[in-house]
C-alpha positions, 0 to 999 in steps of 0.5 A: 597602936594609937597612943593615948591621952588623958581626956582634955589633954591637948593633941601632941604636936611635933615640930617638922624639924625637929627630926634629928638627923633627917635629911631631904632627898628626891622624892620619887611615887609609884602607883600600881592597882595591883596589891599583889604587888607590893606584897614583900614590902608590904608585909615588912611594913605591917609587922611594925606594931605602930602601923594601924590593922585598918592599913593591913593587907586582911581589910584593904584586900577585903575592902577592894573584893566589895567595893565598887572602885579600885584601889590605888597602892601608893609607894613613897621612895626617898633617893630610890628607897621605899619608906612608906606604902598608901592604900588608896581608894578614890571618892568622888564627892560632888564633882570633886576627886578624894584620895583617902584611905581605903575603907576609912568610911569604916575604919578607925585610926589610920597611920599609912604603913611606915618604915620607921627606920629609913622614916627617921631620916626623912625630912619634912615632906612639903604638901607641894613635893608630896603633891607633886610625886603624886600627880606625876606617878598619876594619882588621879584626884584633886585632894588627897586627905589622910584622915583620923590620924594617931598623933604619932602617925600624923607626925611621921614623914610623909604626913608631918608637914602637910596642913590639918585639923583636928578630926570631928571625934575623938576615940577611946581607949583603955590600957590593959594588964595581966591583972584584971582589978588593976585595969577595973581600978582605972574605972571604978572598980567597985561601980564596975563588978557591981554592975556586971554582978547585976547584969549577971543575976537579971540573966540568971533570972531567966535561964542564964546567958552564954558568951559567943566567940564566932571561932568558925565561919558559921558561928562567925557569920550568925552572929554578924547577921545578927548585928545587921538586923539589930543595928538599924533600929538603933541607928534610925532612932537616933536619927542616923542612916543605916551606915550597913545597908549597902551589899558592899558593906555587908560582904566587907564585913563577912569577908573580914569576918571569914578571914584569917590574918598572917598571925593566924587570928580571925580578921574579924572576931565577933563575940555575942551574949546568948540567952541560955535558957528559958523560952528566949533561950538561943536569942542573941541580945548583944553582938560586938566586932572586935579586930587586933593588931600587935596587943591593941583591941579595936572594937569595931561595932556593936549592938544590942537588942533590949525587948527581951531583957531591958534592964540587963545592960547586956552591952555593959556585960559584953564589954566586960567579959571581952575586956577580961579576955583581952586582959588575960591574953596579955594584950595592951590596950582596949580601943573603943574606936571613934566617937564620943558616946557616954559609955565610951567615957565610962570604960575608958581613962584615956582619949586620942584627938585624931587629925585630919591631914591634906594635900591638894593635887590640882586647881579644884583641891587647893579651892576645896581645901579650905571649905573641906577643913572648914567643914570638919571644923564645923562638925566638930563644934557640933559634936562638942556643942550639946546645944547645936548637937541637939539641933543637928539631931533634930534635923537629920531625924526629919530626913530618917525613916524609922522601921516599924517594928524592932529590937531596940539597939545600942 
């Protein structure tokens, strides 16, 4: 679960030795493309309720059946003891060979799955010993990059002292009770129900609305189709490529969509807002793709479509409704994912700074290492900059075709 901080709270930081007790010891790797494999350990690893869903065995074997390149499993020993397992994939990205999560394209905060136990009494792993295990159990790239990390997870062995920077977004959270008004008292209780109350009566107007759960594969399916076609509007407007569009991607979603975790909930659940009445009736204007992992919610995706009811601020009333669902199952926190948007903000009391943490393999990784975390440096003051972000915004417009005609998405 990612921890949280208050917004402009500085990133927690752990000294790599500050580890009572740890020790070094030989540390050995072992790559196998086979997920099967390290299925036992593995599913040990992902029980702990600190490890991320995006590290789970429900995204990384979705990810590898629609992908196009294969997927390295990573397991990490000290004297001969497996402490930590990596899904892997590798990007080639002008010439140069990245090691990263699988499916981090796509994901939110990463931690590497952890045996918290036998972690504690690890030392320190230096970027060159973890360099070194890696090249020799024959991990071929030239950087391995673990990007978007919780804190905690950032400071965990094997990651604690490898060097980093600060990743490009920020991501959002709002812890959850079993008490709805006390989580709405984080956010302006008042300002909130008003707002849900309006959304409600401008629906009403027209016929009413229903809330979606995708529960079966069909119901699951409409609705993620219906965000596919509601999402690239939204996306091209504000300059921004369609992210979705690959085959790949689309089946990833639709597998996750269709499967069921080992806690026997939907990989994916996709919710939705229908229109229950009037001559829209059955129109869906609002879709979000939710995961969960050990009480933490994730929204993954979201879109909505405002031709129909443009001032119904149907993505407010989706958020709602999940966030009181979430509250009264009794989870823990609410997770907006990664990005700085206005809405975020406005839902969320709490934020996680991510970090970006390296290893250069070979030659060509430790001359790319600077210029890739200069390069996220780069996208970072852009994004906190309104002025540059506006100007970067221009120029990705240019090279942005906008559909002719289509719903407007959030």
């Amino acid at each position: 679960m990612a921890s949280t901080h208050e917004i402009d709270a500085p990133i927690a930081r752990t000294a790599a030795g500050s580890r009572a007790g740890a020790r070094a010891g030989l540390l050995t790797a072992r790559l196998s493309a086979d997920i099967d494999a390290a299925g036992a350990l593995w599913q040990r690893l992902e029980a702990e309720p600190a490890m991320s869903f995006h590290q789970s065995r429900a995204w990384v074997e979705a990810w590898a059946r629609t992908s196009s390149g294969p997927i390295s499993i990573v397991t990490l020993d000290q004297d001969g003891v497996p402490f930590a397992l990596l899904p892997l994939e590798i990007a080639r990205i002008g010439g140069l060979r990245i090691a990263r999560f699988a499916g981090t394209a796509y994901s939110n905060e990463n931690t590497g799955l952890i045996d918290l136990a036998t972690a504690a009494s690890v030392a320190p792993v230096p970027a060159g010993t973890l360099a070194a295990a890696l090249v020799r159990a024959g991990l071929a790239a030239d950087i391995v990059l673990f990007d978007k990390m919780t804190p905690e997870g950032a400071a965990r062995p094997p990651f604690s002292a490898l060097s980093r920077v600060i990743h490009q977004n920020p991501s959002f959270q709002l812890p959850l009770f079993a008490d709805f008004t006390q989580v709405l008292a984080q956010i302006n209780a008042k300002r909130r129900r008003k707002k849900f109350r309006v959304s409600e009566r401008r629906l009403e107007a027209i016929g009413g609305y229903r809330h979606l759960i995708g529960e079966d594969d069909a119901q699951a399916l409409r609705l993620l189709n219906v965000f596919l076609a509601q999402k690239p509007v939204r996306l091209a407007s504000q300059g921004l490529p369609n992210v979705f569009s690959s085959p790949g991607v689309r089946a990833f979603l639709t597998e996750l969509a269709t499967t069921r975790t080992d806690e026997g909930h939907r990989a994916l659940e996709l919710h939705g807002i229908e229109l229950a009445g009037g001559e829209h009736e059955g129109e869906i204007i609002a879709v979000a793709g939710l995961t969960l992992k050990h009480r933490h919610v994730t929204c993954q995706f979201g879109s909505i479509d405002e031709t129909i009811v443009p001032d119904a601020s149907a993505g407010e009333l989706l958020f709602f409704r999940m966030i009181e669902r979430a509250s009264a199952a009794g989870h823990a926190v609410f997770d907006f994912g990664v990005g700085d948007q206005l809405y975020k903000r406005s839902w969320c009391p709490c934020r996680t700074e991510l970090v970006d943490c390296y290893a250069p393999l070979t030659f060509k990784g430790r001359l790319a290492a600077p210029l890739i975390a200069a390069a996220i440096g780069a996208k970072r003051a852009i994004k906190t900059s309104p002025a540059l972000h506006a100007v970067a915004a221009r120029l990705r417009a240019l090279t942005v075709r906008k559909p002719a005609s289509a719903p407007e998405t959030d």
